[in-house]
Structures are given as C-alpha cells and as structure tokens.
TIRO-726660 format. One record per residue: x, y, z of N, C-alpha, C, CB in turn; residue number from 1; residue in one letter. Coordinates in steps of 0.001 Angstrom, whole numbers. Glycine has a CB too. Layout:
BEGIN
<r n_px="X" n_py="Y" n_pz="Z" ca_px="X" ca_py="Y" ca_pz="Z" c_px="X" c_py="Y" c_pz="Z" cb_px="X" cb_py="Y" cb_pz="Z" num="NUM" residu="A"/>
...
//
This chain:
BEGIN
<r n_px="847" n_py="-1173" n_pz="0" ca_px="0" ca_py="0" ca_pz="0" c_px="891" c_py="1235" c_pz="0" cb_px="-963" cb_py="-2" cb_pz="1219" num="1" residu="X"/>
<r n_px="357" n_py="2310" n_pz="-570" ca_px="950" ca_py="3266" ca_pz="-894" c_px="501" c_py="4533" c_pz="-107" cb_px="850" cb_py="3310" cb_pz="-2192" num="2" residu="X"/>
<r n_px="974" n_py="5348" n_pz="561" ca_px="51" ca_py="6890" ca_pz="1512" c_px="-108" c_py="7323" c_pz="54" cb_px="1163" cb_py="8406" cb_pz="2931" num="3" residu="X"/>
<r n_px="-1634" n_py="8054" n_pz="-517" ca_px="-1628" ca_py="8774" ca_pz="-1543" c_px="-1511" c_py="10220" c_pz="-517" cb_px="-2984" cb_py="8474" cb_pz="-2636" num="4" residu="X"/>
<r n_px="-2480" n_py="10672" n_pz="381" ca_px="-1988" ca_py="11197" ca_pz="850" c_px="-3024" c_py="11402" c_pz="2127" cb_px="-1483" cb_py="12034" cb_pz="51" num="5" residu="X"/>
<r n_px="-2572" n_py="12620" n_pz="3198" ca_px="-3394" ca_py="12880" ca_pz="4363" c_px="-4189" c_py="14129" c_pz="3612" cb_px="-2470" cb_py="13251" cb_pz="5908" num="6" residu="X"/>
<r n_px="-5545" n_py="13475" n_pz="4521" ca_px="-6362" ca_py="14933" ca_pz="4588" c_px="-7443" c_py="14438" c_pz="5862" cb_px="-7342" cb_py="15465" cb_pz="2785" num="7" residu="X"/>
<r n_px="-6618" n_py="15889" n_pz="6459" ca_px="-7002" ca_py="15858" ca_pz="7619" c_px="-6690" c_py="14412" c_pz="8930" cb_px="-8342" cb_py="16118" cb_pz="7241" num="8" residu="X"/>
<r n_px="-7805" n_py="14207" n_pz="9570" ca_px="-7553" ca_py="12620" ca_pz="10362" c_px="-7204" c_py="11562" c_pz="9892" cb_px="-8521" cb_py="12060" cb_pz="10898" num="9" residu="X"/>
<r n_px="-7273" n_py="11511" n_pz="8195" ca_px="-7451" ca_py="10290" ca_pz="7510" c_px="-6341" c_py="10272" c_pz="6187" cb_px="-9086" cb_py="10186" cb_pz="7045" num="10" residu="X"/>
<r n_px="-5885" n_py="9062" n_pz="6080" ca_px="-5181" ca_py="8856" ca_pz="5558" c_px="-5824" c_py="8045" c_pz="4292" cb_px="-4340" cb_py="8462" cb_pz="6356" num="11" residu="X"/>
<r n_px="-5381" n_py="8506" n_pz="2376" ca_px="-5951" ca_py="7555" ca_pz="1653" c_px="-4716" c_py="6410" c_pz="1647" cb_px="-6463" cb_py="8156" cb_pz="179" num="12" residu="X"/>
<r n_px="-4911" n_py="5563" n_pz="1215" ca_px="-4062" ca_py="4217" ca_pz="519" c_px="-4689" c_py="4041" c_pz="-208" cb_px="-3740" cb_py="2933" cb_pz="1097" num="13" residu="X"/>
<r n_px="-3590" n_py="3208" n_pz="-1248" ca_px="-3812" ca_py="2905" ca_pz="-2443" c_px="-3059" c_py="1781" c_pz="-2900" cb_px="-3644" cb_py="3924" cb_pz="-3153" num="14" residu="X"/>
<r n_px="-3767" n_py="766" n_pz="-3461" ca_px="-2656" ca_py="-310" ca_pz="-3502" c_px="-1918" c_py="74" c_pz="-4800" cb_px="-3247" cb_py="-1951" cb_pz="-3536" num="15" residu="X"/>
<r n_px="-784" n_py="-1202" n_pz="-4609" ca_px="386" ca_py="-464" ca_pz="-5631" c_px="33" c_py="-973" c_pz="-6619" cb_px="1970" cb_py="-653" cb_pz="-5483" num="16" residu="X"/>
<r n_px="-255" n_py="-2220" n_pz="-6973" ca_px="-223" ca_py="-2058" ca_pz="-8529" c_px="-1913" c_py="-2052" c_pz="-9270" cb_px="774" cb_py="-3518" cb_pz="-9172" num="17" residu="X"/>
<r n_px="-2381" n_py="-1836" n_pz="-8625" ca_px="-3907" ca_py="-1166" ca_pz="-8406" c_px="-4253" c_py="-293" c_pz="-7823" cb_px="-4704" cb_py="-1733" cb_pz="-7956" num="18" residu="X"/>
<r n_px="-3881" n_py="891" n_pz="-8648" ca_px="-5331" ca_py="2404" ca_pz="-8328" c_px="-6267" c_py="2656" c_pz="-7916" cb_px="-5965" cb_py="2954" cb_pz="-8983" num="19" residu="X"/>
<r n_px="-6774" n_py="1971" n_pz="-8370" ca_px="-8638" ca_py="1671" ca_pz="-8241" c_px="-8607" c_py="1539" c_pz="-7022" cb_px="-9511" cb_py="247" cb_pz="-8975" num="20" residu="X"/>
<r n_px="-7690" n_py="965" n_pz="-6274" ca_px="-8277" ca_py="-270" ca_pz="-4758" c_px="-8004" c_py="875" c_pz="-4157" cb_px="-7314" cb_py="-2038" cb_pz="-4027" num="21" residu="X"/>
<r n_px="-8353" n_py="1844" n_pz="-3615" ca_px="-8263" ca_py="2833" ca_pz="-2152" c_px="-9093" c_py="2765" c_pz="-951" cb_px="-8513" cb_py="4202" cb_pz="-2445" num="22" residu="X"/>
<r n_px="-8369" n_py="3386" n_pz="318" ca_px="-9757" ca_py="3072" ca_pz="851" c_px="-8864" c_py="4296" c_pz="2030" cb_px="-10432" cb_py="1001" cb_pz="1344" num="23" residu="X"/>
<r n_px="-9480" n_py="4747" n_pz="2855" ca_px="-9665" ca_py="5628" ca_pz="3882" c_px="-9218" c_py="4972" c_pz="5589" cb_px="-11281" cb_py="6031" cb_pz="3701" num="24" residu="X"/>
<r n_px="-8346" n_py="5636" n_pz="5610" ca_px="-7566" ca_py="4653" ca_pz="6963" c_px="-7318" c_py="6128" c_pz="8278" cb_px="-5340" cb_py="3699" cb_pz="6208" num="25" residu="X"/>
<r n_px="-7922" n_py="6332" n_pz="9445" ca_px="-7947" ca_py="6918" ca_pz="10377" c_px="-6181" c_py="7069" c_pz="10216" cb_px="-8780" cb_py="6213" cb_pz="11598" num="26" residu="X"/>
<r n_px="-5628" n_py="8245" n_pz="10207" ca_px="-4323" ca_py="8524" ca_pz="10775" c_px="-3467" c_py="8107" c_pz="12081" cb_px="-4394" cb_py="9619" cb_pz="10848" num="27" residu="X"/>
<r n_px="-4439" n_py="8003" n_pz="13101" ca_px="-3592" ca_py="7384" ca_pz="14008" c_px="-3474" c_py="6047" c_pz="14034" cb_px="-3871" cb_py="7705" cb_pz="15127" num="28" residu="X"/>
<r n_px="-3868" n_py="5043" n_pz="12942" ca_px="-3361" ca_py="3877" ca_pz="13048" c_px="-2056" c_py="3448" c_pz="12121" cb_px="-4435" cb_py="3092" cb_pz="12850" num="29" residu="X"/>
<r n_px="-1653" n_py="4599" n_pz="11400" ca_px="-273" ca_py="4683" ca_pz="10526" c_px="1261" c_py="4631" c_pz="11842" cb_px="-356" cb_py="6599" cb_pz="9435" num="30" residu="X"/>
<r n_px="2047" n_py="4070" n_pz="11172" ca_px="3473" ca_py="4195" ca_pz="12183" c_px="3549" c_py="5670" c_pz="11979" cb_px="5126" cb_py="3254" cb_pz="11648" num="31" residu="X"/>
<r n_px="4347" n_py="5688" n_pz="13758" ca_px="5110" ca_py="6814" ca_pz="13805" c_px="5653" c_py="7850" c_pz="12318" cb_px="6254" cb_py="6219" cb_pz="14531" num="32" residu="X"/>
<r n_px="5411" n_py="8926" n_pz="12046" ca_px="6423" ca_py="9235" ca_pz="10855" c_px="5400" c_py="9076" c_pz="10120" cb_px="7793" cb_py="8353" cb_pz="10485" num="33" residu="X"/>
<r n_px="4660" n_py="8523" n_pz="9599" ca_px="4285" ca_py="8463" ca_pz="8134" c_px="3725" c_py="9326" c_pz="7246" cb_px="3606" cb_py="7680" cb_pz="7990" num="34" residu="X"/>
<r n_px="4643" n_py="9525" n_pz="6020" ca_px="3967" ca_py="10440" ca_pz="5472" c_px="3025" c_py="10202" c_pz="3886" cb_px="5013" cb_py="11413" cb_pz="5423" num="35" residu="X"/>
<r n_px="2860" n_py="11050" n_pz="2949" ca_px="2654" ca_py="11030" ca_pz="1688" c_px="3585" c_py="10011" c_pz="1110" cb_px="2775" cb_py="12323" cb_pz="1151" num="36" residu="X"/>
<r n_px="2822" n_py="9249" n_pz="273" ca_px="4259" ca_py="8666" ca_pz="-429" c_px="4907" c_py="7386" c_pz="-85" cb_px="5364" cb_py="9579" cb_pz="-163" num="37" residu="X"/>
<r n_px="4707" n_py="7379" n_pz="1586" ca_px="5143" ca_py="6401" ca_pz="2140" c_px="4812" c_py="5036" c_pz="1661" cb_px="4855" cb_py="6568" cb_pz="3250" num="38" residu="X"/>
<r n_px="5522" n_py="3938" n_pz="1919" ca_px="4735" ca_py="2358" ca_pz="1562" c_px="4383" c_py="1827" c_pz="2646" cb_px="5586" cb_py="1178" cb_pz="853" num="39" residu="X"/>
<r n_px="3687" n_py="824" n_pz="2447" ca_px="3350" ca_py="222" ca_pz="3843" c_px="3207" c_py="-1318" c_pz="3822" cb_px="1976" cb_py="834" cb_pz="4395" num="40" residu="X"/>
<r n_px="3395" n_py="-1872" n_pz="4421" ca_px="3310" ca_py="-3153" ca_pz="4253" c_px="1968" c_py="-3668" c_pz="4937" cb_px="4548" cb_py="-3768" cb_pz="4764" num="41" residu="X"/>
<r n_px="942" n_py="-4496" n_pz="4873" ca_px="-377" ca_py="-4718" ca_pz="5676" c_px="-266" c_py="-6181" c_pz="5061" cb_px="-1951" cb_py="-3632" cb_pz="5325" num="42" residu="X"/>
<r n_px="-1052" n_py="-7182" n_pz="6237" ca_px="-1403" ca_py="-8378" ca_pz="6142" c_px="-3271" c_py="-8367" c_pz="6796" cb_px="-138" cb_py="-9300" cb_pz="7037" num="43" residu="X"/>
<r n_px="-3651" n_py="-9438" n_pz="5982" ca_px="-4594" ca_py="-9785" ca_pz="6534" c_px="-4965" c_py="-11681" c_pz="7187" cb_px="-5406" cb_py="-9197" cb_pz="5528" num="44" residu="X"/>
<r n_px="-5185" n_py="-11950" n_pz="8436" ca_px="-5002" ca_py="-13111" ca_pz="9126" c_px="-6333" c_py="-13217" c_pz="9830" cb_px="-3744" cb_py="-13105" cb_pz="10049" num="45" residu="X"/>
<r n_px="-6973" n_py="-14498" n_pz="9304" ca_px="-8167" ca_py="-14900" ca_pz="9837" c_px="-8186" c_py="-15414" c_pz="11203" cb_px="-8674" cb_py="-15795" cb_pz="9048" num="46" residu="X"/>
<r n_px="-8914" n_py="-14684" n_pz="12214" ca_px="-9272" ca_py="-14960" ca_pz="13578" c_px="-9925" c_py="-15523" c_pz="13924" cb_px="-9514" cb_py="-14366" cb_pz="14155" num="47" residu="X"/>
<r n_px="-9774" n_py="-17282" n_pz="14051" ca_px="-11241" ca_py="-18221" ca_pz="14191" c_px="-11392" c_py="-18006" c_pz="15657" cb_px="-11173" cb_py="-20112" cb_pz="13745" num="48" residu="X"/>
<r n_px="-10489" n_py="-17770" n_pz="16582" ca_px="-10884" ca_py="-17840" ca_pz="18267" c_px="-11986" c_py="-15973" c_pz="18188" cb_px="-8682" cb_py="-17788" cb_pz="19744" num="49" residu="X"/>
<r n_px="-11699" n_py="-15108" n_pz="18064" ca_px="-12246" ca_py="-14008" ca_pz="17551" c_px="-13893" c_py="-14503" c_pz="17186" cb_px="-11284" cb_py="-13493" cb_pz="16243" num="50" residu="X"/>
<r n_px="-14054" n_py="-15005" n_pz="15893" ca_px="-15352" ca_py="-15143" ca_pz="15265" c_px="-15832" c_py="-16029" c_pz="16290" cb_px="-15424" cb_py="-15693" cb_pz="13723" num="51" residu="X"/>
<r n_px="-15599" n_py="-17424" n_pz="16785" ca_px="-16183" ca_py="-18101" ca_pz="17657" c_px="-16673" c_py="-17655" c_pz="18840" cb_px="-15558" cb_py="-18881" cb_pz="17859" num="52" residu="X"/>
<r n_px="-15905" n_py="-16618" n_pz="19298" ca_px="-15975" ca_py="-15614" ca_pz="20621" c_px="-17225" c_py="-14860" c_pz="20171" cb_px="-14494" cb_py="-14470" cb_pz="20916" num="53" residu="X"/>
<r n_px="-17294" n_py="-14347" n_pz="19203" ca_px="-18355" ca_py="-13471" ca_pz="18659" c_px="-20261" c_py="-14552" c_pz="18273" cb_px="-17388" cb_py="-12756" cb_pz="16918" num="54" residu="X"/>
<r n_px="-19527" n_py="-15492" n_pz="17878" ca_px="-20761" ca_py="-16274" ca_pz="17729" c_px="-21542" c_py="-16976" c_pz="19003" cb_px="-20398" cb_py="-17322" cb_pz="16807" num="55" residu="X"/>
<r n_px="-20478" n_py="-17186" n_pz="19382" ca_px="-21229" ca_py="-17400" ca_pz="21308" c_px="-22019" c_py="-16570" c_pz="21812" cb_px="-20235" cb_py="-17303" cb_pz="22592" num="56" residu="X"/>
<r n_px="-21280" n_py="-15182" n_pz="21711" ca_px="-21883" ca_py="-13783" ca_pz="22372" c_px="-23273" c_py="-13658" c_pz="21316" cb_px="-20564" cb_py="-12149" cb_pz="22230" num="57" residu="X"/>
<r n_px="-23355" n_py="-14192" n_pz="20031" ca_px="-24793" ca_py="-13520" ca_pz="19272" c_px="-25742" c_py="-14845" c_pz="19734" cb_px="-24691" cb_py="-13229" cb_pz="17109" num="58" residu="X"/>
<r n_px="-25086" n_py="-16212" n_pz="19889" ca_px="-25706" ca_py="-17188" ca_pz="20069" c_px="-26528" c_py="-16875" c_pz="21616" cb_px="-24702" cb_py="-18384" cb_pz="19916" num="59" residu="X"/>
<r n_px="-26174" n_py="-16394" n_pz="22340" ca_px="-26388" ca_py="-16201" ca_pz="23975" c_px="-27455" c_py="-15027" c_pz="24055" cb_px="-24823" cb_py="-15719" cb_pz="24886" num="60" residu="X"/>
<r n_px="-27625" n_py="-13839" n_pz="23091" ca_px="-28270" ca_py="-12731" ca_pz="22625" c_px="-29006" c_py="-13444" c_pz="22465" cb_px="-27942" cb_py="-11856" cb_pz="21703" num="61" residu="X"/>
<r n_px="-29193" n_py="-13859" n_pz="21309" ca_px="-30413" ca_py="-14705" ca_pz="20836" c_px="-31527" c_py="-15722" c_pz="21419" cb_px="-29936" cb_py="-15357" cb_pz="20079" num="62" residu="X"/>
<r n_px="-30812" n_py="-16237" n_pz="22702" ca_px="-31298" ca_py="-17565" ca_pz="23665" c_px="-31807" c_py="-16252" c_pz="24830" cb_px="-29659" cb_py="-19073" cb_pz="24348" num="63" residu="X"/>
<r n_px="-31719" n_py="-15104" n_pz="25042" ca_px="-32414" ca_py="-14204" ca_pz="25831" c_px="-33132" c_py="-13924" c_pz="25393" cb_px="-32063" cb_py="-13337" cb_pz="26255" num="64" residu="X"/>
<r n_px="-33394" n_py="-13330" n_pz="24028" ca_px="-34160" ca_py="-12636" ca_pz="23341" c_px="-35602" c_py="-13729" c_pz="23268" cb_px="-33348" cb_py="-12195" cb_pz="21918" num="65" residu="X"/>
<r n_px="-35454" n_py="-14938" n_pz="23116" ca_px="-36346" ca_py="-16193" ca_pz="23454" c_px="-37267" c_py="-16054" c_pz="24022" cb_px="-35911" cb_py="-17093" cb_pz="24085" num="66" residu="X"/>
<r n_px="-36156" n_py="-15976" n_pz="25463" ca_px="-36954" ca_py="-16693" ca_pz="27020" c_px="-36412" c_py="-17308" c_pz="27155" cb_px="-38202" cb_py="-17323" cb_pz="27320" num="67" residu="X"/>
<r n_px="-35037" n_py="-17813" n_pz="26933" ca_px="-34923" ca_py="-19162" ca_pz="27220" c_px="-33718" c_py="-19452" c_pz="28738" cb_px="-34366" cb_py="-19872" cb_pz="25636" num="68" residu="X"/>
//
C-alpha cells in the first residue's frame, strides 16, 4: 500500500499495482512518521478464536431474546 496522501484525520491508501483499490484509513493507526508517499506493508489473518468468541456472544443474545 501506498500513503496517496493525508487529509485531515485520515489517511488515503492505495494499492500499488492497483489504483482503483483505495480506501480511507484513520491517521492514528499509521506508524510513527508516516507520510505522503510512504509504503506500507499490511497483512490480513483470519481470527477463528475471535469469530467463535463473537458467535457465542450472538448465540447467547439470541437464547435471551427467546426466554430461554
């Protein structure tokens, strides 16, 4: 990812060898320093303990919402 640039709180990115792909990223989650221009490296890693944690909590919502 690429900083296209800041405006204001928010930072655009842009992937590198795709333009098109931008998207709007809050500034304070950029490293220290970062400016225009900058690259960035980002991963994305699926959280099954996360989603399971989350499906309990809607599963348990749902068994109130009952009566049960």
């Amino acid at each position: 990812m690429i900083i296209d640039r800041i405006e204001g709180d928010l930072a655009v990115l842009v992937l590198y060898d795709d333009e098109r792909v931008k998207f709007n990223l809050p500034v304070r989650y950029l490293p220290e320093g970062a400016r225009d221009g900058d690259h960035l490296q980002m991963s994305f890693v699926k959280d099954e303990l996360s989603r399971e944690t989350e499906k309990k909590r809607i599963d348990n919502l749902l068994e109130e919402l009952k009566g049960r």
